[in-house]
VOPAGU-2260 file (C-alpha; in pm, 1 decimal, decimal comma):
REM VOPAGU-2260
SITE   aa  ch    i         X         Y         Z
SITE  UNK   A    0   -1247,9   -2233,6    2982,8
SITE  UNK   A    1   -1362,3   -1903,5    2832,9
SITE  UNK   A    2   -1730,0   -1830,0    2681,9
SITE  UNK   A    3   -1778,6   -1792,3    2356,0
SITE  UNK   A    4   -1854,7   -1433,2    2402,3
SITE  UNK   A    5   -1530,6   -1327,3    2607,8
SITE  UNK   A    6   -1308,9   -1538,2    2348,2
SITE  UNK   A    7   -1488,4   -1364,7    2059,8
SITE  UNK   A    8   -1420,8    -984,3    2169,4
SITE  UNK   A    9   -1046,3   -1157,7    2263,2
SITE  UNK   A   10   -1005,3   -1238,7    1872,8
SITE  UNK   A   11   -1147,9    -990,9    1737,1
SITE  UNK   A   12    -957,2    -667,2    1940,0
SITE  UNK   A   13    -626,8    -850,9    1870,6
SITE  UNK   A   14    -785,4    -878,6    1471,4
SITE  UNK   A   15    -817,7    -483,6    1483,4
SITE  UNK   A   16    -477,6    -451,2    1540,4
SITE  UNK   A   17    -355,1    -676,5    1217,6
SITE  UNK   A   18    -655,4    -723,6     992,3
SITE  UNK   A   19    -854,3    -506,4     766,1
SITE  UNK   A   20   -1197,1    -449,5     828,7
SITE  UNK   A   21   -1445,2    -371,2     574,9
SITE  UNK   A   22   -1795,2    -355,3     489,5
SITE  UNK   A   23   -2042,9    -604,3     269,5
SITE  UNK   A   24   -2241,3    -493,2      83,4
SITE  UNK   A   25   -2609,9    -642,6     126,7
SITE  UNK   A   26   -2651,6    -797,1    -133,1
SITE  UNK   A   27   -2357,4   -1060,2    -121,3
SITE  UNK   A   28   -2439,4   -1125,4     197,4
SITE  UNK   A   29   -2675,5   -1450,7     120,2
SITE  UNK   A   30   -2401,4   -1655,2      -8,1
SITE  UNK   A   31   -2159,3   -1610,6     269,6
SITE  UNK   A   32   -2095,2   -1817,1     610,3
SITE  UNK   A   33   -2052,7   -1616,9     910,2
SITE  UNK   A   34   -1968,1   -1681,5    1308,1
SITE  UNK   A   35   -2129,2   -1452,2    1570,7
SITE  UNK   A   36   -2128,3   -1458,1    1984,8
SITE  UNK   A   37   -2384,5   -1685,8    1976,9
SITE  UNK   A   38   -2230,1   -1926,8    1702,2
SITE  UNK   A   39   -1833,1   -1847,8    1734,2
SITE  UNK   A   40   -1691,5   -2195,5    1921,8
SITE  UNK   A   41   -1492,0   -2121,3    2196,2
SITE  UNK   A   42   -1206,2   -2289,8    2103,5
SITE  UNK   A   43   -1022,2   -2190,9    1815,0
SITE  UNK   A   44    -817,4   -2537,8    1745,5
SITE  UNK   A   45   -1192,6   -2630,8    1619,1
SITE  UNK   A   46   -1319,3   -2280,2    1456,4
SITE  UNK   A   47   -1491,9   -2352,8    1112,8
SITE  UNK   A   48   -1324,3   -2139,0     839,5
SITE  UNK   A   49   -1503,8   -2101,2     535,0
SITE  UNK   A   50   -1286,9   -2193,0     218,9
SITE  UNK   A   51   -1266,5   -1795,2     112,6
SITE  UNK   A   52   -1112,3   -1780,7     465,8
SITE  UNK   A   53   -1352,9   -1486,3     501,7
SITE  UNK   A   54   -1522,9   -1425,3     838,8
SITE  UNK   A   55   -1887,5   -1248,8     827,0
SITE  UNK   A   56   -1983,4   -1119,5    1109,9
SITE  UNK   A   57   -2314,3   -1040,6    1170,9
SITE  UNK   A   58   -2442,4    -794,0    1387,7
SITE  UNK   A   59   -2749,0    -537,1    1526,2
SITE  UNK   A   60   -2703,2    -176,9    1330,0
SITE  UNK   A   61   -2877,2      91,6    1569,1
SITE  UNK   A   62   -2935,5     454,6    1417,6
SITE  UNK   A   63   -2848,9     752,7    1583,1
SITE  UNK   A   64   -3148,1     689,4    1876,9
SITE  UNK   A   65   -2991,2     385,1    1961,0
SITE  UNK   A   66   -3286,1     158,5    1811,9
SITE  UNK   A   67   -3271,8    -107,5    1637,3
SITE  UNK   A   68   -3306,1    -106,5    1281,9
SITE  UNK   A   69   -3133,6    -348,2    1045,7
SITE  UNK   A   70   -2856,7    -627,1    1015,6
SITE  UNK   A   71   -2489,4    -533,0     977,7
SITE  UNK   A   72   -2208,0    -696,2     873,3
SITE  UNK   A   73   -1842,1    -682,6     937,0
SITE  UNK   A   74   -1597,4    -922,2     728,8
SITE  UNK   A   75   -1257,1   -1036,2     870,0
SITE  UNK   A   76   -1047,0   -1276,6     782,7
SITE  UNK   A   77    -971,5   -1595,4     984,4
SITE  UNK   A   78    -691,3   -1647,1    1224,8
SITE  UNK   A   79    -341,6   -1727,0    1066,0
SITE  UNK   A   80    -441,1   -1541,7     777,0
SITE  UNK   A   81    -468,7   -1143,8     647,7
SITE  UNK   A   82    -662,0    -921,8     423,7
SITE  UNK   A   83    -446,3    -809,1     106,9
SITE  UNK   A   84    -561,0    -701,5    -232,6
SITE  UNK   A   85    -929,8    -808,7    -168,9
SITE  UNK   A   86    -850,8   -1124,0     -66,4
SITE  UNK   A   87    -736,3   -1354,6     245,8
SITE  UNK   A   88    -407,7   -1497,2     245,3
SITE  UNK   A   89    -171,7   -1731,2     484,0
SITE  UNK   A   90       5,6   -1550,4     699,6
SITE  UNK   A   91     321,3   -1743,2     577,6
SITE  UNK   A   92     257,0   -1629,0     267,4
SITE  UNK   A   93     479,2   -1368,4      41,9
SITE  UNK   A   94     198,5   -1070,2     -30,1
SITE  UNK   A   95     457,7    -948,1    -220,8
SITE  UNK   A   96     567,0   -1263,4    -457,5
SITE  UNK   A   97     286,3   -1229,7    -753,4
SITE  UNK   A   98     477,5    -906,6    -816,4
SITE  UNK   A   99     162,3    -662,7    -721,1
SITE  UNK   A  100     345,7    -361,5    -741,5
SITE  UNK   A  101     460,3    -136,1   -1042,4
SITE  UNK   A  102     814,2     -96,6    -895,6
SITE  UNK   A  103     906,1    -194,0    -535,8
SITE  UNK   A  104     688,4    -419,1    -322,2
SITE  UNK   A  105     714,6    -411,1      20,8
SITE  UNK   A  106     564,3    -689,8     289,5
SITE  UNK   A  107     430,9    -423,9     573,3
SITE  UNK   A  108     322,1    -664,0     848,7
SITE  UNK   A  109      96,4    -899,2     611,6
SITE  UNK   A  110      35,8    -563,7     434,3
SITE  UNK   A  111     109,1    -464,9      51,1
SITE  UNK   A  112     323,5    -122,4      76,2
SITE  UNK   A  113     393,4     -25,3    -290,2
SITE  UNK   A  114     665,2     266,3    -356,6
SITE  UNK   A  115     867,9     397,6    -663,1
SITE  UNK   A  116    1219,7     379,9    -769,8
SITE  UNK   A  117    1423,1     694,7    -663,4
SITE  UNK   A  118    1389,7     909,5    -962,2
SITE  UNK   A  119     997,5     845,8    -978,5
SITE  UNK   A  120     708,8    1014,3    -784,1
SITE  UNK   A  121     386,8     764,4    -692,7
SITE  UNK   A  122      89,4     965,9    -852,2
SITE  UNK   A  123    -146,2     876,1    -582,8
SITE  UNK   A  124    -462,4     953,6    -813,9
SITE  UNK   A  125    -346,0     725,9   -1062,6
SITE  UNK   A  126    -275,5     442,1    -798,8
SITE  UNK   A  127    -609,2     479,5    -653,3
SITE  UNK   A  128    -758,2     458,5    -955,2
SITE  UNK   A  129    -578,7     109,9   -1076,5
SITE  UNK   A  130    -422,1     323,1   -1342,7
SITE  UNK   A  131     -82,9     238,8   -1430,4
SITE  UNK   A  132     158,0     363,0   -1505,0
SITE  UNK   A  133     153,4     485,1   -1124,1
SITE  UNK   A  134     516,5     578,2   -1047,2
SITE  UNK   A  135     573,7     895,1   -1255,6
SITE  UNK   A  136     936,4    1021,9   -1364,8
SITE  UNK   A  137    1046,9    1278,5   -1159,8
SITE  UNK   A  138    1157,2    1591,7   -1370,7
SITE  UNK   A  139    1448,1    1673,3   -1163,8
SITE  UNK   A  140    1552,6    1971,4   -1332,3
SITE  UNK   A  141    1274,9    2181,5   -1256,0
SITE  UNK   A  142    1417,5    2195,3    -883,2
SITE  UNK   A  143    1736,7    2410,3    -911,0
SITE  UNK   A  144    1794,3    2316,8   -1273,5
SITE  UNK   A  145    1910,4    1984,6   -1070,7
SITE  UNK   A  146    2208,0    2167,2    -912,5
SITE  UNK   A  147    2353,8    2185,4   -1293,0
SITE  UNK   A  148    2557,4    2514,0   -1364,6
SITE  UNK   A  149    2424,9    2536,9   -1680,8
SITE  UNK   A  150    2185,7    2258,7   -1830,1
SITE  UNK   A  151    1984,7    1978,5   -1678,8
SITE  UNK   A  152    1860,4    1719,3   -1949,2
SITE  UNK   A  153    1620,7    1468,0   -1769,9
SITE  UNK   A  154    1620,9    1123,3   -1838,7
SITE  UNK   A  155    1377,0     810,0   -1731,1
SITE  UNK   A  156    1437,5     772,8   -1359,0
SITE  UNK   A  157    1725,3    1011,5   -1334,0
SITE  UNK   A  158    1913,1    1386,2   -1503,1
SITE  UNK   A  159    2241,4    1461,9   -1667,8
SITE  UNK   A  160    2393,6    1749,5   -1630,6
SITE  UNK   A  161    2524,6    1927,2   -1973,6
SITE  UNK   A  162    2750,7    2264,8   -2060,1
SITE  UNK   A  163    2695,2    2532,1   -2359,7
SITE  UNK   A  164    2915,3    2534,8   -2654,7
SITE  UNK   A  165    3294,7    2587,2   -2580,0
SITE  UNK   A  166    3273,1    2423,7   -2162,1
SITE  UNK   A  167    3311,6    2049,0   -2035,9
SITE  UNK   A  168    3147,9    1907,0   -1747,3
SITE  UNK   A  169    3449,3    1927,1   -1446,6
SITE  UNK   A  170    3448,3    1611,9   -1221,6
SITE  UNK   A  171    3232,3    1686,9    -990,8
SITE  UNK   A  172    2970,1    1621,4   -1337,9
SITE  UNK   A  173    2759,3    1935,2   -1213,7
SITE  UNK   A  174    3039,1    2234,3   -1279,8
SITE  UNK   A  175    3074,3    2369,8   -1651,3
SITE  UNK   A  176    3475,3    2495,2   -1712,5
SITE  UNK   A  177    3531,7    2653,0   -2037,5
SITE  UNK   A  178    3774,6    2460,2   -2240,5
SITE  UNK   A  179    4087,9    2621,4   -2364,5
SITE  UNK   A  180    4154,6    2909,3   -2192,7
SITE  UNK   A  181    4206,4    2753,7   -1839,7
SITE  UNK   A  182    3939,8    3026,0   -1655,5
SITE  UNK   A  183    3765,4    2932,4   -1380,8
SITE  UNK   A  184    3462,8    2764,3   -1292,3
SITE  UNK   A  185    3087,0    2897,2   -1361,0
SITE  UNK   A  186    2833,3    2945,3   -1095,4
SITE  UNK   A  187    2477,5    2815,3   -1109,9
């Protein structure tokens, strides 16, 4: 049988891997459960969750001299489940079923990987401010007049390209031929 100290630095390098670690700030700390070494039972069929599912650990903050000098604490989530949006969820579970993304949700190993629709750009300020919306048409005409010979018109999501008075789009619906007169092609 393992110690309770060997299985604890076990669980929680494997955690590292697949869980997201972040800080608490001190002054939630008093309502909260937590397992250390010294507490942690060393066998996990028997390890007492807390209902949150949130792990605190506690632990001995040293400053830069190496002493001594407060409490920290590290929260985790327990085993079989993973950090997502603030909260602890089943590792069975769909992170991406409550539809937490504006367009396209992706399940990234227990993690929430948002993304945009092609013709849309994530602004990344917006996003990490909880501003939506986050995926921003992309203006694909600015970029080579979006390989149009002659105009671009942008659209939600997408472009169309468009001729001048007296051409029609050819098939290829970038090329402007003038109508009429059979002459060739235009070049961008």
């Amino acid at each position: 049988m393992r110690s309770a100290g060997r299985l604890f630095r076990s669980w929680d390098a494997s955690l590292v891997i697949f869980l997201a670690t972040w800080l608490l700030p001190s002054a939630h700390v008093q309502s909260m459960s937590y397992f250390d070494e010294e507490t942690f039972d060393s066998d996990p069929d028997h390890l007492r969750c807390p209902e949150d599912k949130i792990i605190t650990e506690v632990y001995p903050c040293a400053d830069r001299d190496g002493n001594k000098v407060a409490k920290c604490f590290r929260r985790r989530c327990c085993p079989g489940y993973h950090y997502v949006l603030g909260r602890c969820v089943s590792e069975d579970m769909d992170v991406c079923a409550d539809s937490p993304c504006e367009q396209q949700c992706t399940n990234n190993f227990g993690r929430v990987l948002c993304t945009c629709y092609p013709g849309y750009q994530l602004d990344k300020q917006r996003y990490l401010a909880g501003k939506k919306p986050y995926c921003i048409d992309l203006n694909e005409c600015e970029f080579e007049n979006g390989g149009c010979s002659q105009l671009c018109v942008n659209t939600e999501g997408s472009y169309r390209c468009a001729c001048k008075q007296d051409y029609r789009l050819a098939n290829d619906s970038k090329t402007c031929v003038q109508t009429g007169n059979g002459s060739s092609p235009l070049s961008a």
